[in-house]
C-alpha positions, -999 to +999 in steps of 0.1 A: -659+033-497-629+047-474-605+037-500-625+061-523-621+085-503-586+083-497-582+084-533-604+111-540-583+136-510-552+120-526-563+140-559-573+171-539-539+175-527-530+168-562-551+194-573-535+216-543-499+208-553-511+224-589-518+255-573-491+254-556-470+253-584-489+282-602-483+305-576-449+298-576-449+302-614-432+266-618-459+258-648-444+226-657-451+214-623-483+223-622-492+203-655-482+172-638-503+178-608-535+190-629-530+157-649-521+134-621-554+151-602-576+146-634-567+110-638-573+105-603-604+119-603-616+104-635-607+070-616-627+074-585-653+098-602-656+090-639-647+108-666-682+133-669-681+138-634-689+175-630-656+176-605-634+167-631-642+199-652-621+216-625-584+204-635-595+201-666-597+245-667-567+245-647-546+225-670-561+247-700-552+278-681-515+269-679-512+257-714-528+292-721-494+303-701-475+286-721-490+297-754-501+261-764-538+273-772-552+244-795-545+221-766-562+245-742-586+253-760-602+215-765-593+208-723-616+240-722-645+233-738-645+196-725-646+215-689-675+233-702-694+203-719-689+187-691-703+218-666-729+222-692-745+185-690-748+185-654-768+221-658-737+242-641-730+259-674-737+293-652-716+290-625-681+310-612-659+278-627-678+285-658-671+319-658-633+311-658-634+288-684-654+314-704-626+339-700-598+314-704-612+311-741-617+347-743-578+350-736-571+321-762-598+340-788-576+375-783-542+356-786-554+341-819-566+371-832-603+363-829-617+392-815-652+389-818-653+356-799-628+366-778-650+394-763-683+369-765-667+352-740-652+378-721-689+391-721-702+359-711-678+360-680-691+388-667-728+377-671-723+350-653-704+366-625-726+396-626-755+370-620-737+354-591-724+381-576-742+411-579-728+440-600-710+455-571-684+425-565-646+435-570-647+403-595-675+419-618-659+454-615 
């Protein structure tokens, strides 16, 4: 059990060293620290963990950044398959991976679904919230 969770802080700071790297716009980086935390994670946590959905929208988010949207796109909606079978398909890290795909739809020219899931965003954030958060707004 401590070894577990050793390995399962190891892929936090993983995850950590990700955001890291996003903030300092060093993308490439971040990809191997997203992937490294996702394998580690499915490791200790299986693959349908709810936890793992997290790097999974990370990683999709910076493939969005570097315009690789088919790719995204399926890390995406395996985040929110994942979310949805453990009944967290309503949450804030649902809400981002609702507007991730709403920025992939608008890229691709698919407006409509682009703003259903911008529109689900907001639901959901309105929901959890409240309509006068700075993040609803």
């Amino acid at each position: 059990e401590k070894s577990a969770c050793n390995i399962e802080g190891y892929a936090e700071l993983l995850f950590n060293m990700g955001e890291a790297n996003i903030n300092n716009d060093d993308i490439d980086e971040a990809i191997k620290s997203f992937e490294s935390a996702l394998a580690t994670y499915e490791v200790v946590l299986g693959k349908a963990h709810v936890s793992t959905s997290i790097p999974l929208e990370k990683l999709g988010s910076c493939l969005i950044r570097e315009r690789r949207h088919k790719e995204a796109m399926v890390l995406l909606e395996q985040a929110l398959d994942i979310r949805t079978k453990h009944g967290r398909h309503q949450d804030l890290p649902s809400a981002e991976i609702y507007f991730n795909m709403g920025i992939i739809h608008c890229e691709t020219g698919k407006l409509n679904r682009a703003i259903d899931c911008y529109e689900e965003a907001i639901k959901i954030k309105t929901n959890e919230l409240g309509k006068e958060n700075i993040q609803v707004a």
